[in-house]
C-alpha positions in Angstrom: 3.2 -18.7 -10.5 6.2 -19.0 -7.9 5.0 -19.6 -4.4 7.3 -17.1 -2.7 8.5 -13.3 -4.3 11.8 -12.9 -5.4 14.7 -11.3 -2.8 15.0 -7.9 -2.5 17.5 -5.2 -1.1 17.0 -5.0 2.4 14.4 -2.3 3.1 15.8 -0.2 6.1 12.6 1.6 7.2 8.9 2.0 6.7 9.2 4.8 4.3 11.7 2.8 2.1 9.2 -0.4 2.1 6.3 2.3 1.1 8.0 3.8 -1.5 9.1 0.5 -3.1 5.5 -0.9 -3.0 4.1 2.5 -4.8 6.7 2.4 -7.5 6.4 -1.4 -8.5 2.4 -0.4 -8.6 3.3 2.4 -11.0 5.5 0.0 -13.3 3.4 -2.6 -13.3 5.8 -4.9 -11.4 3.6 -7.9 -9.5 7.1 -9.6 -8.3 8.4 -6.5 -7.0 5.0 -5.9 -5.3 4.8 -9.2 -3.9 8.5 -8.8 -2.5 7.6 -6.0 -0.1 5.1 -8.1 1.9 6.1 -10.0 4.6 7.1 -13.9 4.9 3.9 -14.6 6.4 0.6 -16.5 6.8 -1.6 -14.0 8.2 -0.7 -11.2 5.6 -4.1 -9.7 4.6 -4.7 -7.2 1.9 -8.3 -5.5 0.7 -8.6 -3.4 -2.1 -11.3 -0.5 -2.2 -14.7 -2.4 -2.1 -12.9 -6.2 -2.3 -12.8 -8.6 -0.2 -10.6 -9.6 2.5 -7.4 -11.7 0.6 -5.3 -13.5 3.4 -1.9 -15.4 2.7 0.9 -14.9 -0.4 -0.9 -16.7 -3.3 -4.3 -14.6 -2.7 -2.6 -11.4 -2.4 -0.8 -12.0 -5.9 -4.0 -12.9 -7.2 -5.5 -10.0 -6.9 -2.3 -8.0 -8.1 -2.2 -10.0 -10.8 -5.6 -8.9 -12.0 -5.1 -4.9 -11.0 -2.7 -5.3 -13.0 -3.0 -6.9 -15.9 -4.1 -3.1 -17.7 -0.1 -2.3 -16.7 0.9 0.1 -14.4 -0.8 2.6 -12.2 -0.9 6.6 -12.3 -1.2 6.2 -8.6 0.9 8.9 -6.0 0.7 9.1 -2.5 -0.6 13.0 -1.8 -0.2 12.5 1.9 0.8 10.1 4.5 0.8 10.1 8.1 3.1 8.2 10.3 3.3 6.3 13.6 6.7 4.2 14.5 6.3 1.8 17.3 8.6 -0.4 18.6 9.2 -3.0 14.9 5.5 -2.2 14.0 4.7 0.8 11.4 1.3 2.1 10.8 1.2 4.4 7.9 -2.3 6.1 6.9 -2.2 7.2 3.3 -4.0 9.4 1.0 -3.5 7.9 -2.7 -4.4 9.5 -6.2 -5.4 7.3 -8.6 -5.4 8.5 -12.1 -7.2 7.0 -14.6 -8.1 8.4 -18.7 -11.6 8.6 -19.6 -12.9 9.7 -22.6 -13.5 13.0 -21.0 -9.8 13.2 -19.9 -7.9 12.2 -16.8 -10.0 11.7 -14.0 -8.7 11.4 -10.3 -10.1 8.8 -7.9 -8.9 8.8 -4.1 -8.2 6.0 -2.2 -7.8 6.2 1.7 -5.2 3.4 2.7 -3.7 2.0 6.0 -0.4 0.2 5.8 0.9 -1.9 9.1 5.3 -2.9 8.7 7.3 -5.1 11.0 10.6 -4.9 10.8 12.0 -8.5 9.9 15.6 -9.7 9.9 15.0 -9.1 6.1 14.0 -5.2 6.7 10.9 -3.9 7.3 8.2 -5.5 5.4 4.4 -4.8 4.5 1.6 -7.1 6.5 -1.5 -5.6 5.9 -2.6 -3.3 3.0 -6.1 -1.9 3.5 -7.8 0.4 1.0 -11.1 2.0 1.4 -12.6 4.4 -1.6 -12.5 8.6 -0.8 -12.9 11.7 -2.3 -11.1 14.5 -3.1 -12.5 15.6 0.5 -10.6 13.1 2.3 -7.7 15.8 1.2 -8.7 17.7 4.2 -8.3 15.7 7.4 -10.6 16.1 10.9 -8.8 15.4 14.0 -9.3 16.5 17.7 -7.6 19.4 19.1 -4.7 18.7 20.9 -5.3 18.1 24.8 -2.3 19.8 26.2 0.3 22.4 24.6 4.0 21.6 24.3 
C-alpha cells in the first residue's frame, strides 16, 4: 500500500476536485480517489452509517473495501455551493445505483464535502455521508429575509 497517492493535475477549483473524486468512484480507481484528498493529518472521511476514518492510510482503507466490488453507479443529482476565502463547502445529493434481483434499485446518500485550496490545487478534507431518500430530492430551507 503506498503511504502517500500518486500526483495529479492541478485541480483549479472545487468543482474540478468534485468531479475528479466522483469519476475515480465510478471507475473503481482507489489511487485516483486518494489523490484528491489533501496532504493532511486531520483529513476525516465517514461513509453513510461508518465510523469516523481520520488520516491517509484509514481513508484508503475504507475505499479499498467500497471498492473492492469495482466501480460505482453513483451521480451527483444536485449540489449546492458555498466559496469562501480557500475553503469550499459543497452539500451534495448522490444516487447510488445498485442491481438487485428485482432490478436497479436507487439508494440516496446526503454528502458534505469541505476543499482548501493548496499550492497543489484545491483539495478534498473532509468527506461526510449520511444515508437519504428519494425525499431528500426536495430541499426545505427558510425564506429569504430580504428581497434583492
Amino acid at each position: 500500500m503506498p503511504a502517500r497517492p500518486p500526483k495529479v493535475a492541478l485541480m483549479t477549483t472545487p468543482d474540478e476536485t468534485e468531479a475528479q473524486f466522483y469519476e475515480a468512484l465510478q471507475r473503481g480507481d482507489l489511487d485516483r480517489v486518494m489523490a484528491v484528498w489533501a496532504d493532511d493529518d486531520d483529513i476525516a472521511c465517514i461513509h453513510p452509517s461508518g465510523p469516523r476514518l481520520l488520516g491517509l492510510h484509514a481513508i484508503r482503507a475504507g475505499y479499498e473495501s467500497l471498492l473492492e466490488g469495482g466501480g460505482l453507479n453513483l451521480r451527483i443529482a444536485q449540489v449546492r455551493r458555498l466559496v469562501v476565502g480557500n475553503s469550499a463547502v459543497h452539500h451534495v445529493l448522490e444516487e447510488l445505483r445498485v442491481e438487485t434481483p428485482e432490478g436497479t434499485q436507487s439508494a440516496w446518500v446526503l454528502a458534505t464535502h469541505v476543499f482548501v485550496k493548496t499550492p497543489q490545487g484545491w483539495r478534498l478534507l473532509v468527506h461526510h455521508a449520511s444515508p437519504g431518500s428519494e425525499g431528500a430530492v426536495q430541499e426545505v430551507g427558510d425564506e429569504p429575509s430580504m428581497l434583492h
